[in-house]
C-alpha positions in Angstrom: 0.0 0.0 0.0 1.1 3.3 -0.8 2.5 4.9 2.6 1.8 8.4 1.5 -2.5 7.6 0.6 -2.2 5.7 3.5 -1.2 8.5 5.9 -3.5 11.0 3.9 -6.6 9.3 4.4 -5.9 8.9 8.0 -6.6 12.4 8.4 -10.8 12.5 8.9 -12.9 15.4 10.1 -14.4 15.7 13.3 -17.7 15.3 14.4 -18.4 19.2 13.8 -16.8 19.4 10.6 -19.1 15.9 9.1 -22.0 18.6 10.6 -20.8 21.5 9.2 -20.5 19.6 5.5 -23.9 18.7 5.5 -24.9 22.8 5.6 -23.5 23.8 2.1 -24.9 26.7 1.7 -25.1 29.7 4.3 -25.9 33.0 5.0 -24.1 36.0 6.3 -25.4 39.1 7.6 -23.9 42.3 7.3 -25.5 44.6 9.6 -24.6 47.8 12.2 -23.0 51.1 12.1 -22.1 51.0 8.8 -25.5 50.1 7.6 -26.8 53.7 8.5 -23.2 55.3 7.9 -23.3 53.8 4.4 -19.8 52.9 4.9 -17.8 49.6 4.8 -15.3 50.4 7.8 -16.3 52.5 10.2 -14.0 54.1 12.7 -15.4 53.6 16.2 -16.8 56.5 16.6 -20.1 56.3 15.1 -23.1 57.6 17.1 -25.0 54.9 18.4 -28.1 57.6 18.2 -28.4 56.6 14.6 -29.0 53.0 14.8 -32.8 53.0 14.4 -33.7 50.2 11.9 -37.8 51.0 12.2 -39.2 48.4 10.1 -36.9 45.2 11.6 -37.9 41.8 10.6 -35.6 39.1 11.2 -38.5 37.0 10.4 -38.4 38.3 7.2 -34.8 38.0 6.8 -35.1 34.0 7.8 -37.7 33.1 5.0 -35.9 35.2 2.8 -33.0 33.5 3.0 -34.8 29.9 3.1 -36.4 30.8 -0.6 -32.8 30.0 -1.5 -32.4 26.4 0.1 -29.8 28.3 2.8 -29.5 26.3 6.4 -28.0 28.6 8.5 -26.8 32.3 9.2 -23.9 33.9 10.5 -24.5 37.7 12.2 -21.8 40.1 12.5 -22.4 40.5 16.0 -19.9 43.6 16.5 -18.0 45.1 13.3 -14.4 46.4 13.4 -16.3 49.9 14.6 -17.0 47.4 18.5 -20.9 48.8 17.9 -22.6 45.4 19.4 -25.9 44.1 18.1 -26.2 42.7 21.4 -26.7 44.8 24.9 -23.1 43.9 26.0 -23.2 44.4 29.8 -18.9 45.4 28.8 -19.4 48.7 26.4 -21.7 51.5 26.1 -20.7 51.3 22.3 -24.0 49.5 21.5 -27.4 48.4 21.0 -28.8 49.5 24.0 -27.8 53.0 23.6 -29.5 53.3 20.2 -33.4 54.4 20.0 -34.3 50.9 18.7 -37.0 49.4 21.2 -35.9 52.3 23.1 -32.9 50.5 24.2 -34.6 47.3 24.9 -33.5 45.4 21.5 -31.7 42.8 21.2 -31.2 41.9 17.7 -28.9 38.7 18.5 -31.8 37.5 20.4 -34.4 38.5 17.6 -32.4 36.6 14.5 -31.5 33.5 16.7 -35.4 32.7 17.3 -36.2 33.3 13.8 -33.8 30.9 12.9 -35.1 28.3 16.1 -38.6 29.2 13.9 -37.7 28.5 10.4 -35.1 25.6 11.4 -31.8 27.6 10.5 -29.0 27.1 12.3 -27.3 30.0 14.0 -23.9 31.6 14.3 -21.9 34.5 15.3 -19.2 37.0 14.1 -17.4 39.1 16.7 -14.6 40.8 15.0 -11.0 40.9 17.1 -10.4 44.5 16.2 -12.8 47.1 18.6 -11.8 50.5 17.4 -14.2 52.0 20.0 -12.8 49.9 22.5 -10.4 51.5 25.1 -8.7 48.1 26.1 -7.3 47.3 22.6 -3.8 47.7 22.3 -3.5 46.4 25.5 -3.0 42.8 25.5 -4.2 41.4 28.5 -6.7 43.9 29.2 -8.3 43.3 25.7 -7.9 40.1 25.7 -10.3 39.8 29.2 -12.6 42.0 27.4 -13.4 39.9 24.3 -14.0 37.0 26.1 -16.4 38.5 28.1 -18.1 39.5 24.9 -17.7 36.3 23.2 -18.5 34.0 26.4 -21.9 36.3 26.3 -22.6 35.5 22.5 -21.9 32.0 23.5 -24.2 31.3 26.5 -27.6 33.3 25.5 -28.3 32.3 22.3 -28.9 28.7 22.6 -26.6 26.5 20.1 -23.8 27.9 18.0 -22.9 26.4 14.7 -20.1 28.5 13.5 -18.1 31.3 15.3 -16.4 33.0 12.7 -13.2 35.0 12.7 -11.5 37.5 10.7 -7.9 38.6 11.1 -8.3 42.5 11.1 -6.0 44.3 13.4 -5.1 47.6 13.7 -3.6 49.5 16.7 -4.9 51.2 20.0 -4.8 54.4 21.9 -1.6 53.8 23.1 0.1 52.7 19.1 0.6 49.2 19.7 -1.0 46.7 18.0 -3.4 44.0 19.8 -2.2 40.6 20.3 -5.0 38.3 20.0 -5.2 35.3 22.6 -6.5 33.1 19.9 -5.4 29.8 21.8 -7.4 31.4 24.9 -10.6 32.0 22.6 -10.6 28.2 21.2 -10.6 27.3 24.3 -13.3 29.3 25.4 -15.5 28.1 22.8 -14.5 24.7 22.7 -15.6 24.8 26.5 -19.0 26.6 25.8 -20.3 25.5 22.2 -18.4 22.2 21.7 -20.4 21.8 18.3 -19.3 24.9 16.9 -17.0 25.2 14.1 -14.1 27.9 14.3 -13.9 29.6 10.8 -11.3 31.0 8.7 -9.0 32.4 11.4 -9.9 29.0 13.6 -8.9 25.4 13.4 -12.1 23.9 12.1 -12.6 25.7 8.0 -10.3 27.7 6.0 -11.2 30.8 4.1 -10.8 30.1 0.0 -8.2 32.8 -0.3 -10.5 35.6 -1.8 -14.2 37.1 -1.9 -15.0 37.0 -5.3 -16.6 33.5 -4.9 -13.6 31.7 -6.8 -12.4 28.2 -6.0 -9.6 26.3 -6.9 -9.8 23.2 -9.7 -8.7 20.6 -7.0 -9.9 21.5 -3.4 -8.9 19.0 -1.0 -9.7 19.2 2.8 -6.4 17.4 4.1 -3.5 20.2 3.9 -0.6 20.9 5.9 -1.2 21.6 9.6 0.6 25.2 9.3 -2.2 26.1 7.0 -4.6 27.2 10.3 -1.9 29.2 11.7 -2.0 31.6 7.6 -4.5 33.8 8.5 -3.3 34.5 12.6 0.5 35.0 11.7 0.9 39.3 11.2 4.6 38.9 10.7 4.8 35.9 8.0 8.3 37.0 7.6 11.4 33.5 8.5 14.2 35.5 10.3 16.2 32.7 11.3 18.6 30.8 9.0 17.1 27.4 9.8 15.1 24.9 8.2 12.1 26.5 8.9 13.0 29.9 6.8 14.1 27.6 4.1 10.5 25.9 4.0 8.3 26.7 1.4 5.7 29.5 3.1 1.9 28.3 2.8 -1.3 30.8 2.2 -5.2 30.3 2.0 -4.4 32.2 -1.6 -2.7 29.7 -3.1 -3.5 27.5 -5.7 -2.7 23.9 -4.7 -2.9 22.7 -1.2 -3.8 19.4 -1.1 -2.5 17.3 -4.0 0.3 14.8 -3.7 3.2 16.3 -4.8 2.4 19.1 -2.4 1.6 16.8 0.6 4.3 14.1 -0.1 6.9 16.1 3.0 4.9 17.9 5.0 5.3 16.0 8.3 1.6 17.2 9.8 -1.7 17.6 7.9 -4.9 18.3 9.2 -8.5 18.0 8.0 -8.8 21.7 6.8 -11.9 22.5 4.9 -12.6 25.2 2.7 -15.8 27.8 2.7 -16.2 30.7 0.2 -17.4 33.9 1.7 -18.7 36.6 -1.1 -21.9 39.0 -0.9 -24.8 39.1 -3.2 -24.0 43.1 -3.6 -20.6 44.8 -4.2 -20.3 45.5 -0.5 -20.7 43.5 2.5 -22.9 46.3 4.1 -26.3 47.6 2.1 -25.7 50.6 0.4 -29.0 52.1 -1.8 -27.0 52.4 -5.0 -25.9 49.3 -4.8 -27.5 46.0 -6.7 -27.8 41.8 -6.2 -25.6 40.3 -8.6 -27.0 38.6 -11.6 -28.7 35.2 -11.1 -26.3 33.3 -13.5 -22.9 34.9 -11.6 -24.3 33.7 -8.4 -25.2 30.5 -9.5 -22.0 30.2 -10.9 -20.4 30.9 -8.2 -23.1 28.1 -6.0 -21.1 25.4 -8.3 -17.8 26.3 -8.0 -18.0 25.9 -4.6 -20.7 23.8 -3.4 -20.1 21.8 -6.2 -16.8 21.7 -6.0 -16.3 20.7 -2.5 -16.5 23.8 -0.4 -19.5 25.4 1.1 -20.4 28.8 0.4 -21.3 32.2 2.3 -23.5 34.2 0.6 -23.8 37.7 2.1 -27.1 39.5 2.5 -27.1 42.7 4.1 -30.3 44.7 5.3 -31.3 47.8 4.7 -31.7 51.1 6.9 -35.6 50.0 7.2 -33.8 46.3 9.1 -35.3 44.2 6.0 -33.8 42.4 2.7 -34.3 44.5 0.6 -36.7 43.5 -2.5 -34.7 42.9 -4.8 -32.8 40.5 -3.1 -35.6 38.9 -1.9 -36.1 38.3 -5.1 -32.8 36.9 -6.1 -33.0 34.4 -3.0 -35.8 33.2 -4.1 -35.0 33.0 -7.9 -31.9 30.9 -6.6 -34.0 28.5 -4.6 -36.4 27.8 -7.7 -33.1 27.1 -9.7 -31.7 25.0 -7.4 -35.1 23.4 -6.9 -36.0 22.5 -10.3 -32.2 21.5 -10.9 -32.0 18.6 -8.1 -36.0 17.8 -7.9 -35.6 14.7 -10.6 -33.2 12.3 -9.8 -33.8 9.1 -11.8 -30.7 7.1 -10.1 -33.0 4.6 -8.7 -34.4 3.4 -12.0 -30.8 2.4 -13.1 -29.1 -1.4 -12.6 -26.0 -0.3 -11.0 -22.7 -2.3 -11.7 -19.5 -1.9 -10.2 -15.7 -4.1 -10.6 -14.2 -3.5 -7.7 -16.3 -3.2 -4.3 -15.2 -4.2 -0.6 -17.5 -7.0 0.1 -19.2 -5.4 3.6 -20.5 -2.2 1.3 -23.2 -2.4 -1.2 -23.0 -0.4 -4.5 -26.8 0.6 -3.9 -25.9 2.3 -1.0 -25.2 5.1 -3.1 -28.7 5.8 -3.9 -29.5 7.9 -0.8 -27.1 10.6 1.1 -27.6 8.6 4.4 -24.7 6.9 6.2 -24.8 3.9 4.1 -22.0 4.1 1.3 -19.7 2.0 -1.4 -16.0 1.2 -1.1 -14.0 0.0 -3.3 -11.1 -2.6 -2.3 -7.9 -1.5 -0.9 -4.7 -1.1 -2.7 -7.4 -1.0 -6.1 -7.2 2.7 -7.0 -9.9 2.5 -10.1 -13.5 1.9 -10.1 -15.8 1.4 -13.3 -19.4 1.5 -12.1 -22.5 1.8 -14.7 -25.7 2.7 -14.5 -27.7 1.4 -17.3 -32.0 2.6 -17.8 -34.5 0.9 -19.7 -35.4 3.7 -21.5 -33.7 6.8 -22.9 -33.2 9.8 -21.0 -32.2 13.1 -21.3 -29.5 13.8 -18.5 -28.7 17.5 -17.6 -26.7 17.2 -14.4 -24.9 14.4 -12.2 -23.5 14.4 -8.4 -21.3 12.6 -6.4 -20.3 12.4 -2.5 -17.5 10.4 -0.9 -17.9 9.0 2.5 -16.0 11.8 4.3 -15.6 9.8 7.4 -13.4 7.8 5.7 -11.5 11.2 4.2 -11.2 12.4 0.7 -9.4 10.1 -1.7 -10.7 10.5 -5.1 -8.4 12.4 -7.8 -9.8 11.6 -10.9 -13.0 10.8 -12.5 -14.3 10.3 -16.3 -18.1 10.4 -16.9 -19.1 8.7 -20.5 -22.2 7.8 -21.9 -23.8 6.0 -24.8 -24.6 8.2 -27.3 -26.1 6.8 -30.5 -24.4 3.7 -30.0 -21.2 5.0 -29.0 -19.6 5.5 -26.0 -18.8 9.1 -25.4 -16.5 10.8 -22.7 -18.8 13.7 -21.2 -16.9 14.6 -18.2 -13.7 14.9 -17.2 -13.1 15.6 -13.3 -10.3 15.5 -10.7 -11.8 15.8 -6.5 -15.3 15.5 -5.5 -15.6 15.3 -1.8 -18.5 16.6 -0.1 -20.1 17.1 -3.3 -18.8 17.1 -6.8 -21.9 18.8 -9.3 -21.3 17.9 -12.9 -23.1 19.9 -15.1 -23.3 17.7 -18.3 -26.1 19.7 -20.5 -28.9 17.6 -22.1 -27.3 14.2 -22.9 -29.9 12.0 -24.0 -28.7 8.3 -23.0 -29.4 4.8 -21.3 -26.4 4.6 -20.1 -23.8 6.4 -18.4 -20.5 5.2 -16.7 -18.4 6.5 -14.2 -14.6 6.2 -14.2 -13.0 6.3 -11.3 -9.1 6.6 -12.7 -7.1 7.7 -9.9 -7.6 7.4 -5.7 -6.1 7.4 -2.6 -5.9 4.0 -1.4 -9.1 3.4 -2.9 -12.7 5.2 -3.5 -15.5 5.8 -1.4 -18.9 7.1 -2.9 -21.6 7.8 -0.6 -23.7 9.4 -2.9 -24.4 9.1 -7.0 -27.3 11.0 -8.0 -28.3 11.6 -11.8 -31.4 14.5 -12.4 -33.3 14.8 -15.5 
């Protein structure tokens, strides 16, 4: 057996990570300050007199974002500005110095029953850079103070699927730049919300490298272990003349990260996977002059990373009024009916299903349904054939696939062909698939289609085929 496939599908996610998989496709909200200061940054010093949002739904907000097939949504909690959406008993700088509710609101409180309501799961951003703050800068000081913030965002809001984390840092009153106790924080939240994933500058998902909602061709969720330390390092700069300057430097932004060549002497890897954050809008905040992106670059963007194996972040800000505004409501839903109408016709089940090589405690039917059941192929074989052959002829416009991520990610190349007026056609070439690999193959009209598994690590896993009509 190969030594290097063996140790890389030893790596396997955790219990969270299997959880935070299944999600796919989430929602951030943009909201605060900047919403009514029309900005993107704000400075800290924003009036919190302004904040008066008169019409706030977060009801609205929820369905809204369910029209789309989204499972969850992340807040920003508190923005770089340290305005909290919450009434923080450890800064005037929020909420409950604004008019909303006369100071009563709590729109933390408000969005996380909506989402109990409509069955979303909720999650929270608390940026690490308070410009309003009078602690930052100071290390330990600070330090006390966000975990009093974040241990309150943890412990009234019922279950937390995702704390998510940015690296923005600037400096405090006194000129010195904040040094972020992010081992003390994981800690914190491991202790609080076991469940919850850490994002982007956390151990638990990566960021994709940028926010235009671009994957790479191959992402794998086994890199090196250094990776999760990218986005926390401020000085990436190797000093010493030692092995460790010498070593090639690793960043969410580059292109390869998990492939074999790349992996084959890196001494620890991790199970490391990758979400793409982007808005639906230019900006993150709402801004009137602004509009939703077309529905074909946003759906564009939904396969490249949901089908691609990633999950993806789709920003909606509210407006001044504290509702989606129309027209994305109407762009949410517009993506729901695609997605709907896409993946409502799966004809799998009428196939006969063949395979060569299979591990003889799996089943290749198992791969009809996305439950825990799945196929495996046998060890050391690194190929799989398997067929699916219909009765009649049909007229194929998309096909999936899902490995058995317990068992890690192992596929690295895949052919799709089908029979095509008597001839067997190659319609698909593919390298990873992951979580979920969509393969948009037109209108192929066919009884037969085959799947060629031509290169994996050990050997494959499917736990999912589907072919929609």
């Amino acid at each position: 057996m190969d030594n290097l496939a063996k140790k890389l599908i030893s790596v396997t996610p955790s219990k969270r990570q299997l959880e935070w998989h299944k999600l796919e496709f989430y929602s951030f909200i943009h909201f605060g300050m900047n919403t009514f200061y029309n900005t993107e940054w704000g400075t800290g010093k924003e009036d919190p007199k302004k904040f008066n949002p008169t019409k706030l739904d977060t009801d609205q907000w929820v369905e809204s974002l369910k029209n789309a097939n989204i499972k969850a949504v992340i807040l920003t909690c508190k923005h770089h500005d340290g305005f909290c959406l919450w009434p923080s008993k450890y800064t005037e700088h929020s909420i409950k110095n604004s008019p909303y509710k006369n100071g009563n609101g709590d729109i933390v409180k408000e969005l996380s029953n909506s989402c109990k309501k409509f069955g979303l799961k909720f999650g929270v951003y608390l940026s690490p850079w308070d410009m309003n703050s009078k602690y930052y800068g100071y290390n330990e000081e600070y330090n006390t103070f966000f975990k009093n913030q974040l241990t309150e965002l943890l412990t009234q809001y019922g279950e937390i699927f995702s704390v998510w984390f940015d690296g923005a840092c600037g400096e405090g009153e006194n000129g010195k730049k904040q040094v972020y106790d992010w081992e003390g924080y994981y800690n914190l939240i491991r202790e609080l919300q076991p469940n919850a994933c850490i994002a982007i500058c956390g151990p638990d998902v990566r960021w994709c490298g940028n926010e235009a909602g671009d994957c790479r061709e191959e992402e794998w969720n086994v890199v090196p272990a250094r990776l999760s330390k990218s986005e926390i390092i401020q000085e990436n700069s190797q000093k010493s003349d030692n092995e460790e300057f010498r070593e090639r430097k690793i960043s969410s932004t580059d292109k390869i990260l998990g492939t074999r060549e790349l992996l084959k002497n890196e001494e620890n890897l991790i199970w490391y996977p990758c979400e793409v954050d982007t808005s639906i809008r230019k900006g993150w905040f709402y801004h009137k002059d602004e509009s939703p992106k077309e529905l074909d670059k946003l759906l564009d963007i939904y396969y490249n990373s949901v089908g691609n194996n990633a999950t993806l972040l789709l920003n909606v800000p509210p407006n001044k009024d504290g509702l989606i505004d129309e027209q994305d409501v109407i762009r949410l839903k517009e993506i729901g009916e695609h997605l709907n109408n896409t993946f409502k016709n799966n004809i799998v089940n009428e196939a006969k299903i063949e395979v060569d090589f299979i591990d003889n405690n799996t089943n290749i039917y198992n791969i009809l349904s996305e439950d825990d059941k799945f196929y495996k192929g046998i060890d050391n074989e690194e190929t799989a054939t398997i067929k699916f052959k219909f009765e009649n002829i049909k007229e194929i416009k998309t096909l999936v696939l899902k490995e058995h991520l317990p068992l890690s990610q192992r596929i690295e190349q895949f052919e799709i062909y089908a029979n095509i007026n008597n001839t067997l056609v190659n319609i698909y070439n593919g390298k990873i698939v992951g979580s979920r690999k969509i393969c948009k193959l037109g209108n192929i009209t066919t009884d037969y289609i085959e799947i060629r598994i031509l290169k994996s690590r050990v050997c494959p896993t499917l736990n999912f085929v589907g072919i929609y009509i």
